[in-house]
C-alpha positions in Angstrom: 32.6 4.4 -31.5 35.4 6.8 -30.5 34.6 10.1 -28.7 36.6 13.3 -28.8 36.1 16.5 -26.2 36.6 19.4 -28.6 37.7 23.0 -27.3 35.4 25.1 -29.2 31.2 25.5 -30.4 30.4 22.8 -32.8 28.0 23.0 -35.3 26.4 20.3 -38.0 28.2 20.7 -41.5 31.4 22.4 -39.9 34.7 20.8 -40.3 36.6 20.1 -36.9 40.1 20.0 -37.1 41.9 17.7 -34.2 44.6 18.6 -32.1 48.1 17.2 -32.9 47.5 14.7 -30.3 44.0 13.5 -31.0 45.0 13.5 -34.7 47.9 11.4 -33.9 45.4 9.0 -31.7 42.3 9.0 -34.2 44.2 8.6 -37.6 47.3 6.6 -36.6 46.1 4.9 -33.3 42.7 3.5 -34.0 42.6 4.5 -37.6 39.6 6.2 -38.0 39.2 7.7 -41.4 35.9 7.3 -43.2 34.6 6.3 -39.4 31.6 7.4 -37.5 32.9 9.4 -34.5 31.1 11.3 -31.4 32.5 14.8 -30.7 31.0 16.7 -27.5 31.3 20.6 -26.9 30.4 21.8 -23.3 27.5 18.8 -22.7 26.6 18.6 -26.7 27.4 15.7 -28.3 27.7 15.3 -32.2 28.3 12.4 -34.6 30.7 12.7 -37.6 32.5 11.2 -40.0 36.8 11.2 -39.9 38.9 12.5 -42.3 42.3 11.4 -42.7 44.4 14.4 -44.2 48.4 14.0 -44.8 49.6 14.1 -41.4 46.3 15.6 -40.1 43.2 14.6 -39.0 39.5 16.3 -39.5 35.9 15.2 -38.6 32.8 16.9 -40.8 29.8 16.8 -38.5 26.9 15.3 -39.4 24.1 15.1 -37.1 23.4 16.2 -33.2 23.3 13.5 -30.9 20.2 14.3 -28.7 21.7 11.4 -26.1 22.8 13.5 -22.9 25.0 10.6 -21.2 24.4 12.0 -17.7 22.6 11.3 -14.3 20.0 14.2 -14.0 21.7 14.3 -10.1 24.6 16.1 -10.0 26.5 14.6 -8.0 30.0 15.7 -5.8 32.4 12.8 -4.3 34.5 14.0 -1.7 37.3 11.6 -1.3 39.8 11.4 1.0 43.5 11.0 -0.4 44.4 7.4 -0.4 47.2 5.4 -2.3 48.3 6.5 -5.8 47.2 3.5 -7.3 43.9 2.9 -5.5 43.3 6.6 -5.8 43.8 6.9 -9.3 40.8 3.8 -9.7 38.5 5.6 -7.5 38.9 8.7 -10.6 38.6 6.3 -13.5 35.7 4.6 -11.6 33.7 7.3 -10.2 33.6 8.9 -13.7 32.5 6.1 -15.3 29.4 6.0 -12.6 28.5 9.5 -13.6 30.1 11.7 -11.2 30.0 15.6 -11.5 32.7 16.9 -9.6 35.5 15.1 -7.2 36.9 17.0 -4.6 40.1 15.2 -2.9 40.9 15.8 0.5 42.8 15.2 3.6 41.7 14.3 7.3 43.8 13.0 10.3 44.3 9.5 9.0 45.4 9.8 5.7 48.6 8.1 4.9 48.7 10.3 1.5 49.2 14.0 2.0 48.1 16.8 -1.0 51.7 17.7 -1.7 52.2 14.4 -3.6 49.2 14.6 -5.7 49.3 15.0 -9.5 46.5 16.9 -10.5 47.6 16.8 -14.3 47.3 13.1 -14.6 44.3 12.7 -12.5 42.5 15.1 -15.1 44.1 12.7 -18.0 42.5 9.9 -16.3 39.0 11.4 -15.7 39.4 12.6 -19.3 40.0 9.1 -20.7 37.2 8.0 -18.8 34.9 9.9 -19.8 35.5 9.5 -23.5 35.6 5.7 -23.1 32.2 5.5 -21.2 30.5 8.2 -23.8 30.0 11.3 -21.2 28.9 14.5 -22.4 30.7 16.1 -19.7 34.6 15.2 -17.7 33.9 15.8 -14.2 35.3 18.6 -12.3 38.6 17.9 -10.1 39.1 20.8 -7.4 42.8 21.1 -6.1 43.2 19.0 -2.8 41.5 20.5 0.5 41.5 20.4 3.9 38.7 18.0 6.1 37.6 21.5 7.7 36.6 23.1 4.3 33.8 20.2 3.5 31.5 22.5 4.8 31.7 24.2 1.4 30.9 21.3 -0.9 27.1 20.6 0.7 24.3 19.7 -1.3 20.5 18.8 -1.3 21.5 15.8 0.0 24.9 15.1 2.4 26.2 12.0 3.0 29.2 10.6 4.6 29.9 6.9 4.7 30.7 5.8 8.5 31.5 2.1 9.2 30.4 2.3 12.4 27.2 3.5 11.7 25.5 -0.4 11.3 22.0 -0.3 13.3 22.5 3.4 14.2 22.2 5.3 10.9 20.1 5.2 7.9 21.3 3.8 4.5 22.2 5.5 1.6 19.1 5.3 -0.6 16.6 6.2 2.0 17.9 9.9 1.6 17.6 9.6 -2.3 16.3 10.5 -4.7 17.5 14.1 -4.9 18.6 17.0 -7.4 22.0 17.2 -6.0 24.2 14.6 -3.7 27.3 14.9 -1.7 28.9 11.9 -0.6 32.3 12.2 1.6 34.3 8.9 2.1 36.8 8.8 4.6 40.7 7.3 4.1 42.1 3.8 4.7 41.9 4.3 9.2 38.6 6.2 8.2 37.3 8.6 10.1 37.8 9.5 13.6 35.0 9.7 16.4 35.7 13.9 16.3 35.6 14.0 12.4 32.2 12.3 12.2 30.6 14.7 14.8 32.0 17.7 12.7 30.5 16.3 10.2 27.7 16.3 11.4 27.6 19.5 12.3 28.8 20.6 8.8 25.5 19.2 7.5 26.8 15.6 6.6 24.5 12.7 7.3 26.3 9.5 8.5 25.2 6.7 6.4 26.2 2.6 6.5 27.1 0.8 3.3 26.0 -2.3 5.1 27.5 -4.5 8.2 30.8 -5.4 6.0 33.5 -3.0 6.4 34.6 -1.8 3.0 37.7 -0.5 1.7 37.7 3.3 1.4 37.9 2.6 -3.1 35.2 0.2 -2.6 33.0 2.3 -0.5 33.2 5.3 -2.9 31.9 3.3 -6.2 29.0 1.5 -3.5 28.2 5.0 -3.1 28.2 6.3 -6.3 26.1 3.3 -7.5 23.5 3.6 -5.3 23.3 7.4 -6.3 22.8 6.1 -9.6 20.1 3.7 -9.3 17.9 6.7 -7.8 19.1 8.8 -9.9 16.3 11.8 -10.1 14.9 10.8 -13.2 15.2 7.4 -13.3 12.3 6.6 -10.9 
């Protein structure tokens, strides 16, 4: 079943008329006329039925879909910048897992620096996600900051992955279950002795992801998955 985020209140019986480019996508793409569909306003999701008009498509609505396709944690990656490539995967990824809000950032070793990022198609991404996993929400994407301003982004719960911290620091889901979660992962070099300590002194926990050392994409969906499974109402 296709989904569709529409811009405005949606209400059972109305008739929603797509966008030029998700009537392009809906009635020439996948070809969804006569099709059951899922629209979502602001966290509400609805089903309906596509309409194939001329050159434009519609959807009447027929029913509210009482399914709310979200963890009950909200939950804020913090994500150093990394490789385009590998970045971009950690966006698809992390909304598929149920994220909330990603907030990109840079520290000392970053090899990628925030005036090469393209905030436009990371939203495009996140977006596609989201519809392809059935979210009633696209997760927020604040504008690249600075390692200094983490401090802002705290939590119930703060966590930052540290791969030094085997046999000294607790694990991720000894801290969990929790209304809200922040989980920072560092770049490819990670982070630096100083970093951790402010940290720390920010309010972040230093956690291990296990005695492997994982790659900065991998660490953030290990993360993110481990959020999941104690995800506040899932106990």
């Amino acid at each position: 079943m296709q989904e569709y985020f529409i811009d405005h209140p949606i209400s059972v019986g109305e008739k929603v008329i797509f966008s030029k480019e998700q009537a392009h996508h809906a009635g020439t793409v996948v070809r969804l006329d006569g099709e059951r569909i899922r629209l979502v306003h602001e966290g509400r999701a609805y089903f309906a039925t596509g309409m194939q008009e001329g050159k434009s498509f519609s959807a009447l609505v027929t029913e509210e879909d009482p399914n709310v396709n979200e963890l009950h944690t909200e939950v804020t990656l913090c994500m150093a910048l990394i490789r385009r490539e590998k970045m971009e995967w950690v966006l698809q990824k992390a909304t598929e897992l149920g994220v909330s809000r990603i907030v990109p950032f840079e520290s000392s070793r970053c090899v990628v620096h925030r005036k090469k990022e393209k905030t436009d198609r990371w939203m495009s991404i996140v977006t596609e996600a989201a519809r392809q996993c059935k979210r009633n929400r696209i997760p927020e994407i604040v504008p690249a900051d600075d390692f200094a301003n983490l401090g802002k982004y705290l939590s119930d719960v703060n966590l930052a992955g540290y791969e030094n911290a085997w046999g000294t620091c607790g694990k991720t889901g000894q801290y969990l279950p929790a209304d809200s979660c922040t989980v920072v992962i560092g770049p490819e070099g990670g982070f630096s002795e100083e970093e951790v300590e402010q940290l720390r002194q920010f309010g972040y926990q230093p956690v291990t992801f296990g005695n492997r050392i994982l790659r900065a994409e991998t660490a953030a969906v290990y993360a993110l998955s481990v959020i999941g499974e104690f995800d506040k109402e899932s106990e």
